[in-house]
C-alpha positions as CSV (number, residue, x, y, z in Angstrom):
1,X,13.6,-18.9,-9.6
2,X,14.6,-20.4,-13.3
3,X,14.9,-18.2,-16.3
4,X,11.7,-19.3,-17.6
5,X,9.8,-18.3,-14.8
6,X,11.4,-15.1,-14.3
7,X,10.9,-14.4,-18.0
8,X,7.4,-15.5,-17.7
9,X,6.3,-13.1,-14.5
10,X,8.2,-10.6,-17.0
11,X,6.0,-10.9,-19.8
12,X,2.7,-11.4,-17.7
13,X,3.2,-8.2,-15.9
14,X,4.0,-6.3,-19.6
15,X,0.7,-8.1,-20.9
16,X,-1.5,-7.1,-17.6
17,X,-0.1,-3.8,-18.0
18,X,-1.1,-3.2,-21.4
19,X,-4.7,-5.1,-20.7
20,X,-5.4,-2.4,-17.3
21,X,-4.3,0.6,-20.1
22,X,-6.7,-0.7,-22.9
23,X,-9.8,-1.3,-20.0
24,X,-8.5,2.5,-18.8
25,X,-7.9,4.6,-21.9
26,X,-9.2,2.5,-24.8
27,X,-6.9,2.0,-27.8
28,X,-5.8,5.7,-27.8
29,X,-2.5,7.1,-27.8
30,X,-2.9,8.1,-24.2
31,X,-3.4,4.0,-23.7
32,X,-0.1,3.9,-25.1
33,X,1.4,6.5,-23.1
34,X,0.2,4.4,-19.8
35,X,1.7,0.9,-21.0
36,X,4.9,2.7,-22.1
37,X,4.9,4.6,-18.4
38,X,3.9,1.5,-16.6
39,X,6.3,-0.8,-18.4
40,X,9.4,1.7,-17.9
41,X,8.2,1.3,-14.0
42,X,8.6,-2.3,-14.1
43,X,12.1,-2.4,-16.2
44,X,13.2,0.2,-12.9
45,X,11.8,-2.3,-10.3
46,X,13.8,-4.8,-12.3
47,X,16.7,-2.5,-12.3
48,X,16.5,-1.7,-8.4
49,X,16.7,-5.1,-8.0
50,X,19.9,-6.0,-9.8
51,X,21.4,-2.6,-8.6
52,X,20.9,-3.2,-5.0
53,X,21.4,-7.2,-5.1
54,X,24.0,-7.6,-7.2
55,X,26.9,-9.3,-6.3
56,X,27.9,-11.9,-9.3
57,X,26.0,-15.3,-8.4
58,X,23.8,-13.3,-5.7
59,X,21.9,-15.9,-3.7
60,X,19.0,-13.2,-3.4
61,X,18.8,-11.8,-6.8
62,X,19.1,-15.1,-8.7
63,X,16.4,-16.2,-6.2
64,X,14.2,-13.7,-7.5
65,X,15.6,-13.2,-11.2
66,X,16.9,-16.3,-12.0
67,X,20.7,-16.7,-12.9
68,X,20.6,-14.7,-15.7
69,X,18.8,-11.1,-13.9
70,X,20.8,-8.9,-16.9
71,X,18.8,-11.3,-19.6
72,X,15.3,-10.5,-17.1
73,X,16.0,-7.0,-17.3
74,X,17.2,-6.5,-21.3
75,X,13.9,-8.5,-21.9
76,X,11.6,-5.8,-19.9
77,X,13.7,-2.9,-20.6
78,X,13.5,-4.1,-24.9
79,X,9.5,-4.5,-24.3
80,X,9.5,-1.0,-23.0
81,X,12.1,0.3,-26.1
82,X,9.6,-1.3,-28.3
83,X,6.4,0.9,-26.6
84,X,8.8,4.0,-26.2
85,X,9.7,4.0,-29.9
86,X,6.1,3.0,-30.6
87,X,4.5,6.2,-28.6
88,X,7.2,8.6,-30.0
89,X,6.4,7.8,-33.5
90,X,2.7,8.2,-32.8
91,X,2.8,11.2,-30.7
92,X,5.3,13.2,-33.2
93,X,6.9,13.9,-30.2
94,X,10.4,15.9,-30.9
95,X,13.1,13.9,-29.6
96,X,15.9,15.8,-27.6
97,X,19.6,14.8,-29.2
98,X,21.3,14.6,-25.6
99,X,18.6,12.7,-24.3
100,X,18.7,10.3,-27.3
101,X,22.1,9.6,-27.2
102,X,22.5,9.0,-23.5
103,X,19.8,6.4,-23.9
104,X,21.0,5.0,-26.9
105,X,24.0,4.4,-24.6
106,X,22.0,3.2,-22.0
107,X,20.1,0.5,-24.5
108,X,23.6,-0.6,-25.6
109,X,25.4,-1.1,-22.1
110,X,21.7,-3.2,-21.1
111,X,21.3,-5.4,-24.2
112,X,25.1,-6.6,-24.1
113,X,25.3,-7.1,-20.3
114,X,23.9,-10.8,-21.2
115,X,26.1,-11.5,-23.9
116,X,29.1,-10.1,-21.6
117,X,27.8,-12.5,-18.6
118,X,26.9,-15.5,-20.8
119,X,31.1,-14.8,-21.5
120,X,32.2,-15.0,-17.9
121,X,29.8,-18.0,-17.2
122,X,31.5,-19.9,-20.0
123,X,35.4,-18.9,-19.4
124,X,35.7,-16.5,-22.0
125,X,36.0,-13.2,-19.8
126,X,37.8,-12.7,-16.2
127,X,35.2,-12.0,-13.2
128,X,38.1,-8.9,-13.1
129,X,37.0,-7.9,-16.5
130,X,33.5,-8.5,-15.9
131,X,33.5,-6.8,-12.6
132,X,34.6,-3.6,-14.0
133,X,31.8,-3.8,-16.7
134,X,29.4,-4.2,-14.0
135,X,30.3,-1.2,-12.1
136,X,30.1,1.2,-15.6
137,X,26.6,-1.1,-16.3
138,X,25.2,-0.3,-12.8
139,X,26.3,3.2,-12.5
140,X,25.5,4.4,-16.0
141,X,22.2,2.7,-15.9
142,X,21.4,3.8,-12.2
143,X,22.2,7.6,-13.5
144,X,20.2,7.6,-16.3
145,X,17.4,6.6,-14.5
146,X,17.7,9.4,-12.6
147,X,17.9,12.0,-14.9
148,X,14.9,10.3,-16.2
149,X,13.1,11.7,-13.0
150,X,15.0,15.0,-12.5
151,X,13.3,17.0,-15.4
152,X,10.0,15.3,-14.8
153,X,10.3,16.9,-11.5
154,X,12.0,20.5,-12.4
155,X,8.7,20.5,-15.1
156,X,10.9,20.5,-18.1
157,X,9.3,17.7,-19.8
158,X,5.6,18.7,-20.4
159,X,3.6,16.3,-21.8
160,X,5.3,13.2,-20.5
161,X,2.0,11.8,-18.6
162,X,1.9,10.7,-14.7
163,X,2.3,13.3,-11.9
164,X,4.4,15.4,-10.5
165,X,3.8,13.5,-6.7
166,X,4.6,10.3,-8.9
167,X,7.7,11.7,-10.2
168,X,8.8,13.0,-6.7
169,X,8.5,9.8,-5.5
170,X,10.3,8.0,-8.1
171,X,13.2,10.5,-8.1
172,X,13.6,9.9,-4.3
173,X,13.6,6.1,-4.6
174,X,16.1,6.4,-7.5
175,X,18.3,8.7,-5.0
176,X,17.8,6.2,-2.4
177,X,18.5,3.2,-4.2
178,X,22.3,5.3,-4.5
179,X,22.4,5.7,-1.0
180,X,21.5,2.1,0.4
181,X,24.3,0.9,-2.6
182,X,26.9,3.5,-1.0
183,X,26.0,2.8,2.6
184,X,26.0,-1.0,1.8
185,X,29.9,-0.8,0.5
186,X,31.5,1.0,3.6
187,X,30.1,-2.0,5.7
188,X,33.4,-3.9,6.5
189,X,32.8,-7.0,4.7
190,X,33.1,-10.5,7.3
């Protein structure tokens, strides 16, 4: 797929998204809550993607992502920033410090993965250099998503919206998505 297509599926997914939450809940804060739960759903699906496929220049994942997947992903995952920061503001939520530095962390390590791949496209980093971003990228990303989950599922985060068998199953494919990745590496490679 080309970038343009890929970033268009992105943003009509967002839009539908928001358009099912309004026809659901109105245009209350609980709306809100929905679009910024759905949209962190698709920025995962996104994320399971690239953590699963990625192999620099994957045949699969550029089939499905285009060439530049980390642009795709910082695209959905900014949407979903913009909807977070939008509900928390709204809500008067309290924010937890750990939680907000982790994913400020986490924000930074996804909107510079582009800039750090356009740099390797053009010459201007080694794929050795690049590679060992990609494993700090993946990981980091991969283990933030899960402690997204985690809480959700011990009950420590009350008021978050969705439910707990939605959670459940969202931790496990986050746990999975390790597994297939750790499996996948001890194959002997041809």
């Amino acid at each position: 797929m080309n970038f343009r297509n890929a970033l268009l599926s992105t943003l009509i997914i967002e839009v539908s998204i928001a358009v099912l939450a309004v026809i659901n809940y109105g245009t209350s804060l609980e709306a809100l809550q929905a679009v910024t739960r759905f949209s962190g759903r698709v920025s995962m699906a996104i994320f399971s993607l690239i953590f699963l496929f990625q192999n620099h220049r994957h045949v699969k994942l550029s089939a499905i992502l285009s060439e530049k997947y980390f642009l795709i992903f910082a695209i959905a995952h900014a949407i979903h920033l913009g909807e977070l920061l939008s509900f928390i503001l709204l809500s008067g939520n309290e924010l937890i410090p750990v939680r907000l530095a982790a994913g400020f962390v986490a924000y930074a390590i996804i909107f510079l993965m582009p800039y750090f791949q356009y740099k390797v496209d053009t010459d201007r980093l080694s794929e050795k250099k690049f590679k060992t971003i990609i494993l700090i990228y993946l990981y980091y990303v991969w283990f933030i998503f899960f402690m997204t989950y985690l809480p959700r599922v011990r009950g420590e985060l009350p008021h978050v919206g969705g439910s707990y068998k939605e959670f459940v199953i969202l931790l496990a494919w986050v746990s999975t998505m390790l597994g297939i990745k750790i499996t996948s590496m001890m194959k002997p490679r041809r």
